[in-house]
Backbone as numpy.savetxt, mean C-alpha at the origin, in Angstrom:
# Nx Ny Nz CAx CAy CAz Cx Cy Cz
-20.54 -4.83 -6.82 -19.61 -5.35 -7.80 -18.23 -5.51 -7.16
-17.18 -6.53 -7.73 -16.19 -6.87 -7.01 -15.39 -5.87 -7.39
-14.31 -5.44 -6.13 -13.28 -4.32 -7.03 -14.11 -3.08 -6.68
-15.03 -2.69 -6.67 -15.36 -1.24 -6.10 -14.76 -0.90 -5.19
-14.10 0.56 -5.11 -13.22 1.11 -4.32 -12.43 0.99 -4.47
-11.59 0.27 -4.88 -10.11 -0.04 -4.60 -9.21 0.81 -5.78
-9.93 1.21 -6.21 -9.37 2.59 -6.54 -8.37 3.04 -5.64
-9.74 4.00 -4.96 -9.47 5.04 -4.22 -8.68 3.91 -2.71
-8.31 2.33 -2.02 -7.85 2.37 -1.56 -6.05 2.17 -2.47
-6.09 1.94 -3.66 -4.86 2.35 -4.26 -4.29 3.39 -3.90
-4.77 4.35 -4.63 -4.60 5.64 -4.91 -4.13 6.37 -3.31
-4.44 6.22 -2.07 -4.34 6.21 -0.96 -2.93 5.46 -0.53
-2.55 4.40 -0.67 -1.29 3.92 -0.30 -0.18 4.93 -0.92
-0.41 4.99 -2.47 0.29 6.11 -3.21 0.71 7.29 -2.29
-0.54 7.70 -2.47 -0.63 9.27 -1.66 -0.22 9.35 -0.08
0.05 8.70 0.52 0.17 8.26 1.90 1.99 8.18 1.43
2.29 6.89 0.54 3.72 7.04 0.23 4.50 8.42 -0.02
3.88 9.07 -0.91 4.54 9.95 -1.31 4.46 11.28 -0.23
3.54 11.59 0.60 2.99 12.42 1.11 4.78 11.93 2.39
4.78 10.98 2.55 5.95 10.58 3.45 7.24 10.77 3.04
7.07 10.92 1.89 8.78 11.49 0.91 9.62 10.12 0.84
8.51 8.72 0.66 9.60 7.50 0.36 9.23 7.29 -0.82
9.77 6.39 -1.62 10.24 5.61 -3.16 9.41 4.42 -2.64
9.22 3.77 -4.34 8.51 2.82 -3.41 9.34 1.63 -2.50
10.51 1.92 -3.20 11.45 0.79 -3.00 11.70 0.88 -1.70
11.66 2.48 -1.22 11.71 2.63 0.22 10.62 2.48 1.54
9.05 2.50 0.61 8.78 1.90 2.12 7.92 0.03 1.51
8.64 -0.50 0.30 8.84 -1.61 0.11 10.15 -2.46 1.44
11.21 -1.77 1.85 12.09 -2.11 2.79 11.86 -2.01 4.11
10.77 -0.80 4.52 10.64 -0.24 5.63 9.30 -1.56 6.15
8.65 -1.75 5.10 7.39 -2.62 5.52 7.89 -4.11 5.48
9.39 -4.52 4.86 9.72 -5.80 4.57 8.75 -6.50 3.68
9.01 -6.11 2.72 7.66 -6.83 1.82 8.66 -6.50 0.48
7.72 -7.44 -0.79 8.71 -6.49 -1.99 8.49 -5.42 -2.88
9.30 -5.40 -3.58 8.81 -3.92 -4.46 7.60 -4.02 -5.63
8.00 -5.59 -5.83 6.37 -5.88 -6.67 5.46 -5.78 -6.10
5.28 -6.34 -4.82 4.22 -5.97 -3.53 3.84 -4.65 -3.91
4.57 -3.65 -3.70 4.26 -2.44 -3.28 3.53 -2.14 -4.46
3.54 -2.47 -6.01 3.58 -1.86 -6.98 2.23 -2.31 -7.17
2.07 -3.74 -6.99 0.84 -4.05 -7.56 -0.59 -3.65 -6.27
0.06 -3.16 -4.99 -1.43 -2.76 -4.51 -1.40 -1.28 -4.91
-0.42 -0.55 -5.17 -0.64 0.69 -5.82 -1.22 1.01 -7.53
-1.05 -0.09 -8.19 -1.43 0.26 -9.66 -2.61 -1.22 -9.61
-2.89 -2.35 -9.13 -3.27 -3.30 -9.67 -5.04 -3.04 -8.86
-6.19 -2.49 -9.44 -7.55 -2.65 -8.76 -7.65 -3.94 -8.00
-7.23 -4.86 -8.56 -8.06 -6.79 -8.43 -7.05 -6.83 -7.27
-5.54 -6.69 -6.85 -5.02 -7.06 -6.39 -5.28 -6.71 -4.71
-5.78 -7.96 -3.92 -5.85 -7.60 -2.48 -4.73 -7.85 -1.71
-4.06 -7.54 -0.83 -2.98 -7.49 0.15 -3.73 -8.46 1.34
-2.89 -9.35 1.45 -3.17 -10.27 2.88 -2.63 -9.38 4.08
-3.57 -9.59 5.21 -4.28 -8.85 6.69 -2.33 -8.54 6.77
-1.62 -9.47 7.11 -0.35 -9.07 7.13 0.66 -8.32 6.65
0.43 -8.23 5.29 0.83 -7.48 4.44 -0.09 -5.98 4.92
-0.88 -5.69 4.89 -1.78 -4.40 4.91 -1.32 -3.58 6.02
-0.82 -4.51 7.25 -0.43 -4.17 8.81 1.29 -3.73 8.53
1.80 -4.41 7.72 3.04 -3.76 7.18 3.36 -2.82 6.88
2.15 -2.40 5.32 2.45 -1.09 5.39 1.96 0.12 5.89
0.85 -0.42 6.30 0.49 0.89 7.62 1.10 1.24 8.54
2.07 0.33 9.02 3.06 0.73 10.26 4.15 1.19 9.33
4.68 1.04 8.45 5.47 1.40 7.27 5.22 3.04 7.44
4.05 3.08 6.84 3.77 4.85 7.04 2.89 5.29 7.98
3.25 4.66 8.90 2.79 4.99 10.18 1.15 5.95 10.59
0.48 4.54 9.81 -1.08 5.19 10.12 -1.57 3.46 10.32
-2.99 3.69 10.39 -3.74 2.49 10.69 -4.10 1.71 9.57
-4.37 0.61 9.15 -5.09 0.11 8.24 -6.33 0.64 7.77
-7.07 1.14 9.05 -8.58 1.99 8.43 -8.02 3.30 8.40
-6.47 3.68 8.44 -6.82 5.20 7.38 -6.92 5.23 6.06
């Protein structure tokens, strides 16, 4: 089914954010992307992040895309 998982890869950007002690607004700046960006791969299931965007914020909080 479409959308399985993405939960848990939500819930993971979250936890990765916060676990780093930024806002979202803050590693919305750090990844250059915007704060709606940030919001809707953290709360939105359907919403996918383009390969570029994803590489943003993984270097943002400084892990890999497959963490």
């Amino acid at each position: 089914m479409a959308g399985e998982g993405r939960p848990e890869v939500t819930n993971r950007v979250r936890a990765e954010r916060i676990t780093a002690g930024l806002k979202q607004q803050e590693l919305a700046d750090r990844a250059r992307i915007s704060l709606r960006t940030v919001t809707f791969i953290e709360t939105d299931p359907n919403y996918v992040p383009s390969v570029g965007v994803a590489l943003k914020v993984a270097s943002a909080l400084r892990c890999t895309v497959e963490d």
